[in-house]
N, C-alpha and C positions, 0 to 999 in steps of 0.2 A: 050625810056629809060626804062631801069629794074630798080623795087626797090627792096627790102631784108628787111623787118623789123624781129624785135626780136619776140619770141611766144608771149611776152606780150606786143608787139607794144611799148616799150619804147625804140629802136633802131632804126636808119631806115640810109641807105645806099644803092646809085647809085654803080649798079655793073659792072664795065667796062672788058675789055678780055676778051667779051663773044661769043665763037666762033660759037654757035646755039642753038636756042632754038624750041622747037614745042610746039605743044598743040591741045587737040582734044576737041572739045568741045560740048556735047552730050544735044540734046533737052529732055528727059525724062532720063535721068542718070548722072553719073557723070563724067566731062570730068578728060583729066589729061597730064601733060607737063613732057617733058627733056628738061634739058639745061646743057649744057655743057660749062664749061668756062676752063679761065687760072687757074692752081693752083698759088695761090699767097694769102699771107696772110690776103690780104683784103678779095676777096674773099670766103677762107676757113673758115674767122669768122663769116659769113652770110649764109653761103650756108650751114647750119645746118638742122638736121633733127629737125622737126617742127615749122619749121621760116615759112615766107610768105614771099611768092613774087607777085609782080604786075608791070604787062606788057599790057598795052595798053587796058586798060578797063577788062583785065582776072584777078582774083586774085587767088592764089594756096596755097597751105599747102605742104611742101616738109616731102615725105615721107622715103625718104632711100638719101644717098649718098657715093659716089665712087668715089676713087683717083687712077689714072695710067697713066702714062705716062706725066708726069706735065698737067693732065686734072682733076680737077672737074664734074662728072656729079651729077648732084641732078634732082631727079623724085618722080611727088607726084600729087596730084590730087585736083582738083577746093573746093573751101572752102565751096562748097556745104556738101561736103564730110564730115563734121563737122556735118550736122544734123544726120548722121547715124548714130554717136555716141551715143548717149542718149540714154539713156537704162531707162525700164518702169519697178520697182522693184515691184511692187506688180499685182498679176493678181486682172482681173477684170468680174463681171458676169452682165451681159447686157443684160434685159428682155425688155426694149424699145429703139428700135434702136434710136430715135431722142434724147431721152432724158439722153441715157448712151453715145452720142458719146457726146453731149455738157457738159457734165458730163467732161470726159476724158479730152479733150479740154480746160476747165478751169482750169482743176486741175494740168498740165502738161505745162502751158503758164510760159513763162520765161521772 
């Protein structure tokens, strides 16, 4: 079963008409899925860009989506992909490796 929940998880919805889905899923990088369903209203309110979906132990962050021909594709990538996000605003000058990377590390803990 596929789920769909909302960007802020306060949705969640079994997606049926789903005509295929894949997924790659990369040991040192980020994997990333298509799924192609029925267009239909149910579907079209889940399969938004930045929802999540989760299929059988994958969980993904949908990044684009496409409608033709009464299909749904939405394509997006493992919610790994989420840590790339984070962006580090201030630089930093590191004169002891041990003690500036645990440095960094505390300071950046979320």
């Amino acid at each position: 079963m596929i789920y769909a929940f909302s960007r802020d998880l306060s949705k969640r919805r079994m997606l049926f008409s789903v005509r295929s889905i894949s997924w790659v899923e990369k040991y040192a990088g980020i994997g990333a899925f298509t799924l192609v369903a029925a267009d239909n209203t149910e579907n079209s309110e889940f399969l938004r860009v930045e929802n999540i979906l989760h299929f059988d132990g994958y969980d993904g962050i949908i990044k684009s989506v496409s409608v033709s021909e009464g299909e749904i594709t939405a394509n997006g990538y493992s919610l790994s992909q989420l840590l790339n996000q984070r962006i580090a605003y201030d630089d930093v000058l590191i004169t002891q490796a041990e003690k500036g990377i645990f440095a960094l590390y505390n300071d950046n803990r979320r």
